[in-house]
N, CA, C and O of each residue as an XYZ file, in Angstrom:
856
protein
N     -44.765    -16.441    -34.043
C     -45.360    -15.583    -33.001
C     -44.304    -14.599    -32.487
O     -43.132    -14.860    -32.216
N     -44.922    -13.441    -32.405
C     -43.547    -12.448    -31.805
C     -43.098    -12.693    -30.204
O     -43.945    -13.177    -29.453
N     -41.803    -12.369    -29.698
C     -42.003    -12.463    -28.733
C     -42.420    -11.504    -27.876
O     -42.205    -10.363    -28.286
N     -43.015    -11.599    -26.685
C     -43.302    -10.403    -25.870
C     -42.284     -9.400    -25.515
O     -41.274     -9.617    -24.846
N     -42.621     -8.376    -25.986
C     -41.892     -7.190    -25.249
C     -41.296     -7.026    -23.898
O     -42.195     -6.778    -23.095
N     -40.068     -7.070    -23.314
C     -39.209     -6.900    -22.279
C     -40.290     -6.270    -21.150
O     -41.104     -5.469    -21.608
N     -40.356     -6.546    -19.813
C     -41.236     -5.796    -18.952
C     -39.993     -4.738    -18.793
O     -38.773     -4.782    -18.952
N     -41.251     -3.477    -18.278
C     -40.525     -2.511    -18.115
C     -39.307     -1.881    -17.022
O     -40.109     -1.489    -16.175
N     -37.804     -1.468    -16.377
C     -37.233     -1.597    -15.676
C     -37.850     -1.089    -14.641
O     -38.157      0.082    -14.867
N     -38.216     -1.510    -13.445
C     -38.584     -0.939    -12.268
C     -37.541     -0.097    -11.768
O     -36.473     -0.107    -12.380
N     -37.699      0.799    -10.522
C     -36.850      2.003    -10.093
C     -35.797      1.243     -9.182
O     -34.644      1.639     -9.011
N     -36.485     -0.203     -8.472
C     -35.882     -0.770     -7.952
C     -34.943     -1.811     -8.489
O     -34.051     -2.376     -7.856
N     -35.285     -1.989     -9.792
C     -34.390     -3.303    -10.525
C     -33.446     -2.235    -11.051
O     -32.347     -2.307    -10.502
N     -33.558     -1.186    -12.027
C     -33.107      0.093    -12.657
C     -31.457      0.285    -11.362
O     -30.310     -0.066    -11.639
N     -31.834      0.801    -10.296
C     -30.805      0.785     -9.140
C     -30.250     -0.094     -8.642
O     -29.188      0.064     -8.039
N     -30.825     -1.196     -8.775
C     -29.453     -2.392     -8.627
C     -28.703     -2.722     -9.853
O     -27.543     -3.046     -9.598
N     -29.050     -2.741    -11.278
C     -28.064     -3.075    -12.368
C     -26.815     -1.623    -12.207
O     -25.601     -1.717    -12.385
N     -27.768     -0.075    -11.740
C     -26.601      0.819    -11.496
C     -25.653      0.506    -10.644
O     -24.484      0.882    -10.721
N     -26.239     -0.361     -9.602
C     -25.193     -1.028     -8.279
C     -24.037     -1.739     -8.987
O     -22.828     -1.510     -9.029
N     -24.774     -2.628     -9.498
C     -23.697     -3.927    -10.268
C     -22.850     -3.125    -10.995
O     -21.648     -3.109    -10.729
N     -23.453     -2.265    -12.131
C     -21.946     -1.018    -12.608
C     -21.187     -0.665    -12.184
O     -20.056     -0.670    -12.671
N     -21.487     -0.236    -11.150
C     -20.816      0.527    -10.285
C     -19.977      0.245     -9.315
O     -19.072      0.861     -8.754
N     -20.671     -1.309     -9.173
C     -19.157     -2.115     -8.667
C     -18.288     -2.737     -9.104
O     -17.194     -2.813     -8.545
N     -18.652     -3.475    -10.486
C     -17.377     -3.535    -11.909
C     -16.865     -2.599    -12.011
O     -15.653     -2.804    -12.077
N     -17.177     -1.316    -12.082
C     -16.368     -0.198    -12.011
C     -15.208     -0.161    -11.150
O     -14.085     -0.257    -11.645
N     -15.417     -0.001     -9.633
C     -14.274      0.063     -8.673
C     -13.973     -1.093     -8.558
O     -12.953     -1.182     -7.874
N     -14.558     -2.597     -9.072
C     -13.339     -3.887     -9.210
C     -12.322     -3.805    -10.040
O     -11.302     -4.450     -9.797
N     -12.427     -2.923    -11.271
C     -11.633     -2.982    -12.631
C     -10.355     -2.085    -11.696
O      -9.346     -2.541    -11.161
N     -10.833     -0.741    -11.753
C     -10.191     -0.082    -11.120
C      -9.365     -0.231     -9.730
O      -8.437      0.513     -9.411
N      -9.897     -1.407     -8.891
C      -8.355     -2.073     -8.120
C      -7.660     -2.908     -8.549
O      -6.582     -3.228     -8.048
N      -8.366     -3.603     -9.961
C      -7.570     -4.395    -10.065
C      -6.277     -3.725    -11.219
O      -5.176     -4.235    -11.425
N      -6.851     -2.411    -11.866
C      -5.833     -1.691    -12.139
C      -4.325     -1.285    -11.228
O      -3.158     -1.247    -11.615
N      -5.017     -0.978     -9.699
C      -4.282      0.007     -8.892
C      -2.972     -0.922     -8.480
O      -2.539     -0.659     -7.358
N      -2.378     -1.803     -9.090
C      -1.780     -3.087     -8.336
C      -0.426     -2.322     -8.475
O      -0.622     -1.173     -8.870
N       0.818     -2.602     -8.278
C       1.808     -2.348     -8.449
C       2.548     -3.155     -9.441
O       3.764     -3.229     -9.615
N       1.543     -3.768    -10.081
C       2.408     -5.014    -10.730
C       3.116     -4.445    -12.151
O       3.630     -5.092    -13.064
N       2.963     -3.131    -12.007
C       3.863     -3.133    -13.520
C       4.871     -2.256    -13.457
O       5.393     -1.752    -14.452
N       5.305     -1.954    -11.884
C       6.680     -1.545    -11.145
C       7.497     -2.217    -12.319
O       7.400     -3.350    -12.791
N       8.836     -0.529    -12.838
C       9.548     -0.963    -14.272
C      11.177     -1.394    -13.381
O      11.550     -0.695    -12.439
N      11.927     -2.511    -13.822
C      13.154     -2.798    -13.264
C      14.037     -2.024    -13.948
O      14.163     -2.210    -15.158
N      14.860     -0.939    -13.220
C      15.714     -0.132    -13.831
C      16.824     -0.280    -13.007
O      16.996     -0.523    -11.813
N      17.818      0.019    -14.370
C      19.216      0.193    -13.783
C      19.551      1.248    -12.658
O      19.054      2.373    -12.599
N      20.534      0.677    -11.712
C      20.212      1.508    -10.905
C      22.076      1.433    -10.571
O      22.573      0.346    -10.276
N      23.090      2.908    -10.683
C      24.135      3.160    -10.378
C      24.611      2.759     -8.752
O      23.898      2.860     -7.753
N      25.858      2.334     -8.807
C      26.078      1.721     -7.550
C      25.860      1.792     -5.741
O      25.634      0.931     -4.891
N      26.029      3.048     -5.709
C      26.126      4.099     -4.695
C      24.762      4.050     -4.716
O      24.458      3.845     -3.541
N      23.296      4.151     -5.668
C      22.315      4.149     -4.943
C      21.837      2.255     -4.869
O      21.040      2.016     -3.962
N      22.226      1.141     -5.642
C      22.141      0.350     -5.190
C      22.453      0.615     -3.429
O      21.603      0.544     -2.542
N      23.434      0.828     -3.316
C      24.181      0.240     -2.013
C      23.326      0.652     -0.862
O      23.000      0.064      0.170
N      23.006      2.066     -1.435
C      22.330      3.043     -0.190
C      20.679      1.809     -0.113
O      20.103      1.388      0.889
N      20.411      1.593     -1.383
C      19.045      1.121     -0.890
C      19.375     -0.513     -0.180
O      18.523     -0.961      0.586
N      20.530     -1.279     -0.453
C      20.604     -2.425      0.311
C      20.991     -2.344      1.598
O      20.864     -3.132      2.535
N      21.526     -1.180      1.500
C      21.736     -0.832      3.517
C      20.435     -0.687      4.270
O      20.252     -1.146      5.397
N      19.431      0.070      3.476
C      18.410      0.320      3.811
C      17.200     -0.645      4.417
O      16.289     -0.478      5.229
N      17.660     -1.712      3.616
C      16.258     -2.603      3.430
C      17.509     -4.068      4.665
O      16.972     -5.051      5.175
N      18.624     -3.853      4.786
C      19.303     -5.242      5.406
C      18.863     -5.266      6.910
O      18.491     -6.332      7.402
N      18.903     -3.914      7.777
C      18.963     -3.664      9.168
C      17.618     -4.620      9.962
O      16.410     -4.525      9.744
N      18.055     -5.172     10.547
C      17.132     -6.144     11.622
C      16.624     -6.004     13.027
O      16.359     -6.826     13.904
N      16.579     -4.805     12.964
C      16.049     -3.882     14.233
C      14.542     -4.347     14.261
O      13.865     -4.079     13.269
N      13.912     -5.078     15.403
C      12.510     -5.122     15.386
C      11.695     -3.890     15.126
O      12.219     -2.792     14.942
N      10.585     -4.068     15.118
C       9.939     -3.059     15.148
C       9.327     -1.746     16.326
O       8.301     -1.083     16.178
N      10.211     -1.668     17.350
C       9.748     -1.906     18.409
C      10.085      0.069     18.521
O      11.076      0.796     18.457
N       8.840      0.217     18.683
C       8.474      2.206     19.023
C       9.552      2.690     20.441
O       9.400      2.367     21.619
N      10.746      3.639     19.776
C      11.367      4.298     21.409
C      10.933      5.713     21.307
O      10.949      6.305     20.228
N      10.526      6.290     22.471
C      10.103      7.801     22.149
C      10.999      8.869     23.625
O      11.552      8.671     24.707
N      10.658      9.917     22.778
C      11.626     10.645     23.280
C      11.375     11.417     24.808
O      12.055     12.151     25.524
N      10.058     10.840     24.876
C       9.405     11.564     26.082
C       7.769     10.905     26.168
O       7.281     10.116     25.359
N       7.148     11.442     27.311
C       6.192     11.006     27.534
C       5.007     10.648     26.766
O       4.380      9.662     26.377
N       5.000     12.012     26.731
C       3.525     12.919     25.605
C       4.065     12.590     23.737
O       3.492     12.958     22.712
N       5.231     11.853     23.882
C       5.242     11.264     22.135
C       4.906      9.860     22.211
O       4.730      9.420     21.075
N       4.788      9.210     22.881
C       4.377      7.900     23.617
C       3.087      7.948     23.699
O       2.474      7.015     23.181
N       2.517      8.758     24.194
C       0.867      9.175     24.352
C       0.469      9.563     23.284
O      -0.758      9.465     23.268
N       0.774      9.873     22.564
C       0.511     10.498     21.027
C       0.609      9.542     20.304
O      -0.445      9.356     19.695
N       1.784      8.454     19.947
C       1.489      7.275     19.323
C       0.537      6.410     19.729
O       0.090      5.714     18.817
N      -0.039      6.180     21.080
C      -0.941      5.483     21.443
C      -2.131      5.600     21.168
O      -3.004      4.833     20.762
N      -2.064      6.857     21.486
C      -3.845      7.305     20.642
C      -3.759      7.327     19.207
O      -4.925      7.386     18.816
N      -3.065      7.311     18.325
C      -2.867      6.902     16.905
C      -2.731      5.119     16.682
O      -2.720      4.677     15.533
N      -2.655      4.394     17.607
C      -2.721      2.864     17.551
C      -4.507      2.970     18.180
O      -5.612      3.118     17.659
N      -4.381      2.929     18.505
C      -6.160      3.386     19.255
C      -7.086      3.320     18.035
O      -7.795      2.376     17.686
N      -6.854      5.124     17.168
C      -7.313      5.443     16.303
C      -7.792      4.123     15.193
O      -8.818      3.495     14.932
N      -6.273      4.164     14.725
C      -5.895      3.008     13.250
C      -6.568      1.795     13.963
O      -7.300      1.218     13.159
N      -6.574      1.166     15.280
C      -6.523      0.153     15.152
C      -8.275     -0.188     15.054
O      -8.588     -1.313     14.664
N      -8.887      0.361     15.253
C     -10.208      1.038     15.377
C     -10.680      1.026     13.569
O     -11.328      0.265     12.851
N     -10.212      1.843     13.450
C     -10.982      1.351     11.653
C     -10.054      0.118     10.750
O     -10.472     -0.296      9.668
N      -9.036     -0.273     11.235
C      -8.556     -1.642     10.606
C      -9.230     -3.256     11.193
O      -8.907     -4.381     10.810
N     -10.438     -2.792     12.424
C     -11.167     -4.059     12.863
C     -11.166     -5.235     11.800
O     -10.591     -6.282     11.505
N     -12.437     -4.169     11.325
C     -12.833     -5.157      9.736
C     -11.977     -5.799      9.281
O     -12.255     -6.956      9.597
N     -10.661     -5.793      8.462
C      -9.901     -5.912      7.865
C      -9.015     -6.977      8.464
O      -8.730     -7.961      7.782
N      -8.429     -6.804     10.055
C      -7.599     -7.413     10.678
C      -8.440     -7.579     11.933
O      -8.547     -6.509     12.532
N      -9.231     -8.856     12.663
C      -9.876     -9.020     13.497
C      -9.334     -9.066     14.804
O      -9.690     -8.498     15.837
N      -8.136    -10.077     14.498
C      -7.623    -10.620     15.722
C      -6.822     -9.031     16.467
O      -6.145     -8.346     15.700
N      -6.924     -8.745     17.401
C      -5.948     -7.430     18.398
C      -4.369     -7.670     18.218
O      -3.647     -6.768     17.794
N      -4.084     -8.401     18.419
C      -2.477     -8.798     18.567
C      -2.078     -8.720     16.927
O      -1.152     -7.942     16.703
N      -2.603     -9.367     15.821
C      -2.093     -9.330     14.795
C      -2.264     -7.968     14.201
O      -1.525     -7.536     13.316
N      -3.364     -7.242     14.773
C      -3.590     -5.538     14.066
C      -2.955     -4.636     14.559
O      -2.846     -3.581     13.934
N      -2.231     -4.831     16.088
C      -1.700     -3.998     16.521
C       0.086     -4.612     16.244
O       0.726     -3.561     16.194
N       0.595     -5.211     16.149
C       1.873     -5.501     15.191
C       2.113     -5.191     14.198
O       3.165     -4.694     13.799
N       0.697     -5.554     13.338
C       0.733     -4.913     11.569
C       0.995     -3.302     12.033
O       2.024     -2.686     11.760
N      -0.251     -2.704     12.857
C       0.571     -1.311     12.594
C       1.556     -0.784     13.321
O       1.696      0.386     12.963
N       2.518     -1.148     14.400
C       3.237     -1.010     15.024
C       4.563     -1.144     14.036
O       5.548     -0.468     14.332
N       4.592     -1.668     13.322
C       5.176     -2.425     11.990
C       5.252     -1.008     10.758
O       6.285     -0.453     10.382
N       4.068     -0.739     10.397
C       3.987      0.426      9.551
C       4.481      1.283     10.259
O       5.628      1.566      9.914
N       3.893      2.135     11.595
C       4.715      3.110     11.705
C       5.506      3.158     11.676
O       6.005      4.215     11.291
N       6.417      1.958     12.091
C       8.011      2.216     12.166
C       8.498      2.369     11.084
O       9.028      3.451     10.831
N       8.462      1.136      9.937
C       8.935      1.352      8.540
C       8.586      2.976      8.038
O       9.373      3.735      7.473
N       7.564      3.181      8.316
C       7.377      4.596      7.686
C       8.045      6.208      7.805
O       8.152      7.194      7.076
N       8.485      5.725      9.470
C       8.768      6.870     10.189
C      10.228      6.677      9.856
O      10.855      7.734      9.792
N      11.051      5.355      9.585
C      12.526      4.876      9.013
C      12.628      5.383      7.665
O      13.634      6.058      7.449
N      11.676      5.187      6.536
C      11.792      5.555      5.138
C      11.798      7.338      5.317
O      12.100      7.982      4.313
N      11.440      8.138      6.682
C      11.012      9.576      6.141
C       9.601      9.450      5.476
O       9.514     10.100      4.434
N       8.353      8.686      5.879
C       7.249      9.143      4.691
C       6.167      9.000      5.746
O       6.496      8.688      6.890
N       4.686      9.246      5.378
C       4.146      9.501      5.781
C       3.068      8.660      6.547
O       2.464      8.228      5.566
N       2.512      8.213      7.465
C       2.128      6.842      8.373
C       0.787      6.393      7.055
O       0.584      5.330      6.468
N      -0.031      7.952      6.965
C      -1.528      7.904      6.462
C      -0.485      7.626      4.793
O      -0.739      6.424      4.712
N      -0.008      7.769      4.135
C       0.477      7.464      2.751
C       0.492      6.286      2.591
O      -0.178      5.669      1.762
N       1.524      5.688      3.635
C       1.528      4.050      3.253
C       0.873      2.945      3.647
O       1.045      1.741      3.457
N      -0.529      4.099      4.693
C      -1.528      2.864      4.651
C      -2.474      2.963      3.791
O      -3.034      1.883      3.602
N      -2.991      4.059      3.026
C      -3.492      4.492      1.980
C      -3.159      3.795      0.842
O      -4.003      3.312      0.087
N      -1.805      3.710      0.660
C      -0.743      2.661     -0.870
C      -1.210      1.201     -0.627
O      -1.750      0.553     -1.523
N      -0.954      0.641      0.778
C      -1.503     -0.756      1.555
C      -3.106     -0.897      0.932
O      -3.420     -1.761      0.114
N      -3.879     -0.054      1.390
C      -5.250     -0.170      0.710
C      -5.552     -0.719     -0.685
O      -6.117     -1.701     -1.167
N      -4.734      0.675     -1.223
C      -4.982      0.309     -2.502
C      -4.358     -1.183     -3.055
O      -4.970     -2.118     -3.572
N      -3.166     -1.070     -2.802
C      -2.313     -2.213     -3.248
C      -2.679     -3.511     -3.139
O      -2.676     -4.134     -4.200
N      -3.073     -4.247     -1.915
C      -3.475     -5.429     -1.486
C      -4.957     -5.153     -0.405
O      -5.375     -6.291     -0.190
N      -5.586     -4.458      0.098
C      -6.721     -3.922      0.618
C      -5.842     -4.961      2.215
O      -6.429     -5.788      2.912
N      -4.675     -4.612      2.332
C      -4.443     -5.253      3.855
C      -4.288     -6.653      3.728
O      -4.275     -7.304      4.773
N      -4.110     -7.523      2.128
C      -4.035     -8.915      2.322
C      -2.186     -9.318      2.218
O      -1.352     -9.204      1.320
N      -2.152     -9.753      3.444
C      -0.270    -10.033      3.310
C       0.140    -11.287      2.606
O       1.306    -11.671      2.697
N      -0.800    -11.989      1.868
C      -0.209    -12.420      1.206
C      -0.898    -12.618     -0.432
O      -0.924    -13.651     -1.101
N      -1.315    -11.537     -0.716
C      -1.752    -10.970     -2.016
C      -0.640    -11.098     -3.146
O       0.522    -10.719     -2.999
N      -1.131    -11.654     -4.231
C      -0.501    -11.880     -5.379
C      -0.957    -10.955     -6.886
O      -2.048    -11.108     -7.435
N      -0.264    -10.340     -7.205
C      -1.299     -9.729     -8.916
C      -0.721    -10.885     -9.749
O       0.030    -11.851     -9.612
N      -1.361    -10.361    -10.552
C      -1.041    -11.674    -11.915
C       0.273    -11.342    -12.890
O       0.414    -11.572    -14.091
N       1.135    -10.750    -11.983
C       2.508    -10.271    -12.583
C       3.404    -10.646    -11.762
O       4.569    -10.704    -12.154
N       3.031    -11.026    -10.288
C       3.862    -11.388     -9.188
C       4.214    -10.951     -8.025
O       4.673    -11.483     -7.014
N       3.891     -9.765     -8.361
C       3.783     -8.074     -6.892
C       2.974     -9.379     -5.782
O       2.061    -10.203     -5.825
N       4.005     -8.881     -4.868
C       3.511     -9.537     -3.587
C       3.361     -8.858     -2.638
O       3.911     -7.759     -2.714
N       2.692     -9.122     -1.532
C       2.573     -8.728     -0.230
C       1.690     -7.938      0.107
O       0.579     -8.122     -0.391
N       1.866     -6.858      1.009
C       0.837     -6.047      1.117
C       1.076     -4.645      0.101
O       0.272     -3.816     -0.325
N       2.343     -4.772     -0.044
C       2.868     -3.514     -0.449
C       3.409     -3.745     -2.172
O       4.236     -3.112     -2.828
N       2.780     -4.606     -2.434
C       2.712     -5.639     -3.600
C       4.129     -4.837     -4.610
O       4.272     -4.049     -5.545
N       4.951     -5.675     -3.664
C       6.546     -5.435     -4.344
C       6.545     -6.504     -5.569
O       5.641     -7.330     -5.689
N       7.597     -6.416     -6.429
C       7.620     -6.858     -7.068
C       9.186     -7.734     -7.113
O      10.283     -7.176     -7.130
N       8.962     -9.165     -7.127
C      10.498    -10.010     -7.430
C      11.744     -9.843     -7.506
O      12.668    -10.343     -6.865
N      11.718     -9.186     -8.244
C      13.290     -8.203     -8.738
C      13.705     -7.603     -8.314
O      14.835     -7.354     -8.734
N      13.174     -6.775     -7.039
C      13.944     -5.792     -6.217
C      14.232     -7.003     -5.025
O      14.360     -6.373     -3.975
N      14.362     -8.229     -4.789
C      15.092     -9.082     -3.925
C      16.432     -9.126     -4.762
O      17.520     -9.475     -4.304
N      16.231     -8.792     -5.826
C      17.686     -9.732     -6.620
C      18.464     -8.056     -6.317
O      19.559     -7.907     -5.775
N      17.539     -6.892     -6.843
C      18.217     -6.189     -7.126
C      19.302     -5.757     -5.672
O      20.526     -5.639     -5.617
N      17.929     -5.555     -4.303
C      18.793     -4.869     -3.127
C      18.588     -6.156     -2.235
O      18.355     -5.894     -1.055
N      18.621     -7.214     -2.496
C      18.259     -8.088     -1.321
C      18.818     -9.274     -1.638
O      19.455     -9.511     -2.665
N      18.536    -10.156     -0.592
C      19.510    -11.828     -1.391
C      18.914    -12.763     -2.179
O      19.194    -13.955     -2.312
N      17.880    -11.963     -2.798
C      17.429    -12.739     -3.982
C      16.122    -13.619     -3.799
O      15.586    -14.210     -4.737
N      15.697    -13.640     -2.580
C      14.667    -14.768     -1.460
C      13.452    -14.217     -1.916
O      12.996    -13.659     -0.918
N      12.617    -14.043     -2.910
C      11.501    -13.422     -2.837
C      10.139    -14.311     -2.378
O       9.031    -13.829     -2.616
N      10.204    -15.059     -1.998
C       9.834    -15.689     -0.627
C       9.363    -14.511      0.368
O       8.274    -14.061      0.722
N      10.682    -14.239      0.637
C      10.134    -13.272      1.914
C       9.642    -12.416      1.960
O       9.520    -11.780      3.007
N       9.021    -11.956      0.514
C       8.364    -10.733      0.627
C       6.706    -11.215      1.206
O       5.854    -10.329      1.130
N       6.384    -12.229      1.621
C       5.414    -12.552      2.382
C       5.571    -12.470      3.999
O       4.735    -12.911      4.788
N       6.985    -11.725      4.412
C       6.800    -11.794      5.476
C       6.637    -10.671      5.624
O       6.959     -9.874      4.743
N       5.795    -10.079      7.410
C       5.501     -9.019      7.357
C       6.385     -7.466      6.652
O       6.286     -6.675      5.714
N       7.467     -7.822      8.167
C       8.080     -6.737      8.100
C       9.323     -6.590      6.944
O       9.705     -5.450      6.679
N       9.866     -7.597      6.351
C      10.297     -7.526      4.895
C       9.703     -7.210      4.295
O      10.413     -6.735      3.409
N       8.359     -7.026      3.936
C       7.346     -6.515      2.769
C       7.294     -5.165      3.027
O       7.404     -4.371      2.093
N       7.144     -4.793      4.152
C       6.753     -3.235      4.538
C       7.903     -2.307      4.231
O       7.796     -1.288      3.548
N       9.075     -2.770      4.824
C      10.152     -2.452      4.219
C      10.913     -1.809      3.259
O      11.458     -0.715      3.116
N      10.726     -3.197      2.439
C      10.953     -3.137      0.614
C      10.067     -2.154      0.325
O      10.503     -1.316     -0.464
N       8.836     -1.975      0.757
C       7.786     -1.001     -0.097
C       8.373      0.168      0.432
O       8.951      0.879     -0.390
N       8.362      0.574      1.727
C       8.802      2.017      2.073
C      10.333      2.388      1.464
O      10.692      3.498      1.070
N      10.773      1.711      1.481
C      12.237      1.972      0.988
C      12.206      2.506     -1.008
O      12.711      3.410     -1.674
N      11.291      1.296     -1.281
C      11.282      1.753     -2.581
C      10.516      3.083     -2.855
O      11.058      3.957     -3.531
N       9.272      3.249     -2.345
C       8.712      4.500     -2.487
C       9.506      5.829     -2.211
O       9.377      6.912     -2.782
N      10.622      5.369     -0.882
C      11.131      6.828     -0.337
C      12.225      6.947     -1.877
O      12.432      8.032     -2.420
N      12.810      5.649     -2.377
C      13.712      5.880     -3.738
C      12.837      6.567     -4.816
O      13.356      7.494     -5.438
N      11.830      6.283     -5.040
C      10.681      6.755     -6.107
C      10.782      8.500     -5.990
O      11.204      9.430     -6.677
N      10.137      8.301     -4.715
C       9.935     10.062     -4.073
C      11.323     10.895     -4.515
O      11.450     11.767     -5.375
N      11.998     10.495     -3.899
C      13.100     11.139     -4.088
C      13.660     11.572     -5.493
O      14.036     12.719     -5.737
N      13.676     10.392     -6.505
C      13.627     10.575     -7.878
C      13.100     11.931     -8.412
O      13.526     12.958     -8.941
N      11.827     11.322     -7.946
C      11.162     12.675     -8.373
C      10.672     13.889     -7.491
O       9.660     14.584     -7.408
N      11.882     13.792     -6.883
C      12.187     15.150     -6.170
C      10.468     15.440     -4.820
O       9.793     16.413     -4.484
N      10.473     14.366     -4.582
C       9.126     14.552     -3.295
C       7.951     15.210     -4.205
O       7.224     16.001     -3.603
N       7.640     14.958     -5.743
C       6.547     14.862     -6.181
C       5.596     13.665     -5.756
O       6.008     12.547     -6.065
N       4.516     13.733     -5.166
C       3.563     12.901     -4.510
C       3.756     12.334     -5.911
O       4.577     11.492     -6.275
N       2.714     13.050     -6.709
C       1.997     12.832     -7.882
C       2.891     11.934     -8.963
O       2.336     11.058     -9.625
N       3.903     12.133     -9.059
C       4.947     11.322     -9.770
C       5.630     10.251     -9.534
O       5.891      9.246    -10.194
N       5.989     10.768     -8.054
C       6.617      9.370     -7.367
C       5.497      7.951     -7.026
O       5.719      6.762     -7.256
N       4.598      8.412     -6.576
C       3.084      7.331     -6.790
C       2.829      6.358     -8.369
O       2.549      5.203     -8.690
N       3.119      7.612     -8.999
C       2.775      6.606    -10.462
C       4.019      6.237    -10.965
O       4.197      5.743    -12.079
N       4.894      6.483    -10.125
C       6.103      5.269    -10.182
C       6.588      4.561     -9.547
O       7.698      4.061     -9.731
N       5.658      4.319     -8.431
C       5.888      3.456     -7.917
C       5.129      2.462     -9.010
O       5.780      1.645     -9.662
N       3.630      2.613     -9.156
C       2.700      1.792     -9.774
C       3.138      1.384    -11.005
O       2.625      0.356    -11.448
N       3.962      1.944    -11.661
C       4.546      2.122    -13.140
C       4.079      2.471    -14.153
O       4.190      2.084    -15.316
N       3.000      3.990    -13.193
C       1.767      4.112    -14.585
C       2.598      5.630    -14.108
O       2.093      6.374    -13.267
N       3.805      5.911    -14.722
C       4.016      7.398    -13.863
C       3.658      8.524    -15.244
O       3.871      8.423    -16.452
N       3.029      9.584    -14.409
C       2.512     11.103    -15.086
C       0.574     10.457    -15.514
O      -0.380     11.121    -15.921
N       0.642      9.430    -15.290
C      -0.915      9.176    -15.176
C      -1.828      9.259    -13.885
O      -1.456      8.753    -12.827
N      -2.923      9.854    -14.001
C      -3.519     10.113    -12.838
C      -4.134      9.024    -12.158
O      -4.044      9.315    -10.965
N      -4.787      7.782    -12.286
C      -5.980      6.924    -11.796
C      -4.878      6.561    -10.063
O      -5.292      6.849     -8.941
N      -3.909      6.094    -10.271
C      -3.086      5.397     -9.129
C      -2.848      6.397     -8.274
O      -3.141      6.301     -7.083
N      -2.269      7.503     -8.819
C      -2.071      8.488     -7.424
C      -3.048      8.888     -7.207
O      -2.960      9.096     -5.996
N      -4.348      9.285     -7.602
C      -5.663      9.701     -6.815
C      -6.368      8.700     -6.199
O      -7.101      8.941     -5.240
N      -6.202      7.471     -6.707
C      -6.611      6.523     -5.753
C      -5.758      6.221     -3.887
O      -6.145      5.947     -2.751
N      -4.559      6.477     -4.548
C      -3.554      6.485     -2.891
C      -4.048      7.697     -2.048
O      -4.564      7.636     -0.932
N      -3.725      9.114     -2.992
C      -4.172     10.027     -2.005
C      -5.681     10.234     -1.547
O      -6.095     10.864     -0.574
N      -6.430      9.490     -2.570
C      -7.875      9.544     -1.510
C      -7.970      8.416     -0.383
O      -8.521      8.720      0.675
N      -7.518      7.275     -0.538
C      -7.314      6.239      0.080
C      -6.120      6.497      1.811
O      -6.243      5.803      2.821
N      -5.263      7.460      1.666
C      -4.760      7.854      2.451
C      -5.664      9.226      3.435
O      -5.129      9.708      4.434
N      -6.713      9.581      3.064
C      -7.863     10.507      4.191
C      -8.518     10.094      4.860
O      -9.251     10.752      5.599
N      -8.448      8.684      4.801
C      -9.086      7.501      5.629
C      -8.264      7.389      6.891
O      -8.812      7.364      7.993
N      -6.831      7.314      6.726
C      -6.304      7.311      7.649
C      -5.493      8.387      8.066
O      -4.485      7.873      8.549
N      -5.433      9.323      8.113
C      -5.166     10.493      8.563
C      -5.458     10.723      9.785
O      -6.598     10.436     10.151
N      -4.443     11.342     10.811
C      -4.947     11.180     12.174
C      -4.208     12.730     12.963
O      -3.086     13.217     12.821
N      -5.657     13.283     13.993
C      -5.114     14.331     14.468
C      -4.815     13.820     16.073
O      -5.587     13.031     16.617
N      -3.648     14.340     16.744
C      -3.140     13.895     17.804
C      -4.425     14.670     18.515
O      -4.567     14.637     19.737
């Protein structure tokens, strides 16, 4: 006996298998965006040194401003951020540290607040203690080897906050710099997919999210 012919796709069944595509799609694609294939390179002494000075200093995180109205201006940017990171980070006290935390690292590396929460997105979607299947940890999903390389070797601690944030800004501002403050280059080397597009268009769209006008 033959079997019966398949019923036909409804408009409504038709648009959910496009759903399900379409979200294998952007799962593949974060699980591409990881940092986990950050390349370990030799690195001459003088910039070792510069980057272990960089990443040793134990200054809390703690915002000094130079005047009133820059104080008021960071506040309404904790306001802002802290406002669309609800979802993500529920508790008040732990969302407003996490970003009290970024700005500083960010504003220490020279880079940009909306960049490295944009890289954070992509990288770990805000989970601090996110793992890829290569070892990239944290939020800023560093990778092992830069403890040995600029640090005391503890990669442990790249689960802690502000060591993770750190290591990432520090390495990115080394990346950037490499390549001479090419977004586009220094991004896909951080990721270790560099002169390929998917990772840096994912950061820089991922970074318009958080973009903020005083």
């Amino acid at each position: 006996m033959r079997a019966p012919a398949p019923a036909p796709l409804t408009v409504t069944r038709r648009k959910c298998l496009q759903a399900l595509s379409i979200g294998a799609s952007l799962l593949l694609i974060s699980e591409q965006s990881r940092a986990g294939a950050q390349i370990e390179e030799p690195l001459i002494d003088p910039v070792r040194n510069a980057l272990s000075a960089a990443i040793a200093s134990k200054v809390p995180p703690e915002p000094v401003f130079r005047d009133t109205e820059t104080r008021l201006a960071y506040l309404r940017w904790l306001g802002a951020m802290s406002d669309r990171l609800k979802k993500k980070k529920p508790e008040w006290q732990i969302r407003k540290e996490f970003l009290q935390t970024v700005w500083y690292e960010s504003k220490r590396a020279g880079l940009d607040v909306a960049l490295v929460l944009g890289l954070i997105q992509v990288e770990s979607n805000f989970r601090k203690f996110a793992v890829s299947p290569v070892g990239a940890r944290g939020y800023m999903q560093v990778m092992p080897f830069w403890t040995r390389v600029i640090g005391d070797g503890d990669a442990g601690k790249l689960f802690h906050m502000q060591t993770n944030l750190r290591f990432g800004c520090v390495i990115l501002r080394h990346y950037l710099d490499r390549e001479k403050g090419d977004l586009f280059m220094g991004l896909g080397r951080y990721n270790g997919s560099r002169g390929k597009a998917a990772y840096p268009d994912a950061v820089l769209g991922a970074r318009k999210l958080w973009e903020f006008t005083p």
